[in-house]
C-alpha positions as CSV (number, residue, x, y, z in Angstrom):
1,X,39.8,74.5,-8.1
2,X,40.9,73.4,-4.6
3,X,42.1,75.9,-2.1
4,X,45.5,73.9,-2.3
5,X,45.8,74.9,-6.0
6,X,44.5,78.5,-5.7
7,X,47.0,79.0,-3.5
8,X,49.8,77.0,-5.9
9,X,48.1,79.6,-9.1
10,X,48.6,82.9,-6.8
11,X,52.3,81.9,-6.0
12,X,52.9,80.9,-9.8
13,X,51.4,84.4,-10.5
14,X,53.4,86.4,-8.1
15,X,57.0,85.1,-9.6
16,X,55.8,86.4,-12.8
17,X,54.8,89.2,-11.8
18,X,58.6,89.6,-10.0
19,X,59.9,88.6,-13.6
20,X,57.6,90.3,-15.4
21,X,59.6,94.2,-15.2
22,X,62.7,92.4,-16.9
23,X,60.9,91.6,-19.7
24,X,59.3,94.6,-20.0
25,X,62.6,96.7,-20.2
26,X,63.3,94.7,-23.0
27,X,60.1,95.9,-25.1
28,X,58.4,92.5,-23.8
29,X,55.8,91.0,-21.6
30,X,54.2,87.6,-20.3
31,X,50.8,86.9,-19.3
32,X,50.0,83.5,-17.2
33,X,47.5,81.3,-18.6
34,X,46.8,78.3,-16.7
35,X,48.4,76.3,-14.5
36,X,47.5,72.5,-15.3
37,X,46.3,69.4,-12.8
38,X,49.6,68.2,-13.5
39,X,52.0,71.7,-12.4
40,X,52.9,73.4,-15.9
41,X,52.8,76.5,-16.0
42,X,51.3,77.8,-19.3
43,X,52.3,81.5,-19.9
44,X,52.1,83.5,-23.2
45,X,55.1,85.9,-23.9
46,X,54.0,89.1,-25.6
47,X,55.5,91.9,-27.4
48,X,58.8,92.2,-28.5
49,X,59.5,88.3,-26.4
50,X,56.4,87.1,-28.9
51,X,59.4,86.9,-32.1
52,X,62.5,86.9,-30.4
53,X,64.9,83.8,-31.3
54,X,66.3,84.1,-27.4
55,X,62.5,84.0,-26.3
56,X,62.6,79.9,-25.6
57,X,65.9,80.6,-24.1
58,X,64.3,83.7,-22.1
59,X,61.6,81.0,-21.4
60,X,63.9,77.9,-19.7
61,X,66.6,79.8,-18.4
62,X,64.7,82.7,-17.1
63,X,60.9,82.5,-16.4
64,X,61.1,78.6,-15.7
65,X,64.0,78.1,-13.3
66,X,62.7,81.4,-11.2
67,X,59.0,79.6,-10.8
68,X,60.8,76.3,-9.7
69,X,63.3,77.4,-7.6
70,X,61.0,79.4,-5.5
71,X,58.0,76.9,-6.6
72,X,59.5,73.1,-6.5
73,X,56.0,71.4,-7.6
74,X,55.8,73.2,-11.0
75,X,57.6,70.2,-13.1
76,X,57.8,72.9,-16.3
77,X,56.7,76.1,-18.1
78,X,55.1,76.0,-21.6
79,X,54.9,79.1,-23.8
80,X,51.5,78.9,-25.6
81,X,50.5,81.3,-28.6
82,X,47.1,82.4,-28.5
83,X,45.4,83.3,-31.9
84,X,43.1,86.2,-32.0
């Protein structure tokens, strides 16, 4: 990864991280995942946001326009579920 994108990753990860005490007040969580050649953001919502019927909303209106407002490269975020 180029120094250009480590820096893009640690910005990506620090909104979240601003977002991420909302969520958790609501019994939910979010964990980043990757953050593609192309600038999605792929994040996994946890907890109670994991089930939720608002969670896409949560997802768009919330976590997404907060990274691209204060990140204008990211074109999108993309909740993934990870099987364990």
């Amino acid at each position: 990864m180029t120094q250009e994108r480590e820096i893009l990753k640690k910005k990506v990860e620090s909104v979240i991280d601003q977002i991420r005490p909302y969520l958790v007040a609501d019994g939910g969580n979010i964990a980043f995942i990757e953050l593609t050649e192309d600038n999605i953001v792929k994040v996994e919502l946890l907890g109670a946001c994991k089930g939720c019927p608002m969670s896409m909303m949560t997802l768009k209106s919330g976590v997404e326009n907060a990274i691209k407002k204060a990140i204008p490269e990211i074109k999108s975020v993309e909740a993934i579920n990870i099987a364990l």
